[in-house]
N, C-alpha and C positions, 0 to 999 in steps of 0.2 A: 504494500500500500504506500505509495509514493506520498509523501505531501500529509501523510496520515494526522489528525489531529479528533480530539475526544468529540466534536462537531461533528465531525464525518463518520465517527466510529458510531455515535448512536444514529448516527439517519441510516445508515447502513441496518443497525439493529432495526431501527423501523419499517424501513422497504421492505426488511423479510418478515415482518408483524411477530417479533419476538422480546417485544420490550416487558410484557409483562413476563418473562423468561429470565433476561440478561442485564445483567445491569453492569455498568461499567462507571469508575470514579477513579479521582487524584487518591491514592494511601498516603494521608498525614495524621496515621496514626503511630505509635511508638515504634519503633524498627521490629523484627521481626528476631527473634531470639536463636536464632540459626546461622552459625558461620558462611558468612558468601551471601547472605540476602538481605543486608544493612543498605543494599542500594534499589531498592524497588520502590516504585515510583507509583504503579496502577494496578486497581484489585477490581474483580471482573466477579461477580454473583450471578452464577446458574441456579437458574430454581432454587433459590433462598434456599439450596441443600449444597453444593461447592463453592468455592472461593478459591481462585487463581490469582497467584502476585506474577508481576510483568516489570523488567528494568524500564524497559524502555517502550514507546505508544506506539512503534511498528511488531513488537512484538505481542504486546495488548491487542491490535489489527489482527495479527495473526489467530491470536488465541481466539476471539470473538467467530473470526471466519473460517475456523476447527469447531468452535461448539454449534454454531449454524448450519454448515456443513456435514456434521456427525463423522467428522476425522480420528482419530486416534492421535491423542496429545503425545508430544515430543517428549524430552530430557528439558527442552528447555523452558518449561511453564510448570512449576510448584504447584502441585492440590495442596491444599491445608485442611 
């Protein structure tokens, strides 16, 4: 996702009519108590039953266009 920003990431959730599904926001909550994840930036809620941290909002893109999709998540997106 080129150009990718949290705008585009929910109208994209919208266009697929999955917003009552997915939710996506800034994490500024306390860091995350797991060595290597003090740098995540966006937490993604699937069915208010998962939560996915993302460093970075092309990777947040990604993950959004894996749960819409029904992909099989990578190494690179954290369940919590």
């Amino acid at each position: 996702m080129p150009r990718t920003s949290l705008k585009r990431i929910r109208t994209f959730i919208e266009m697929h009519d999955k917003q009552d599904e997915i939710e996506i926001d800034e994490y500024t909550n306390e860091p995350i108590p797991v060595e290597g994840l003090d740098k995540i930036k966006y937490m993604i809620r699937h069915k208010r039953e998962s939560v996915y941290y993302c460093e970075t909002i092309t990777a947040a893109g990604q993950c959004v266009n894996q749960i819409i999709y029904n992909i099989p998540m990578e190494d690179n997106v954290t369940l919590a």
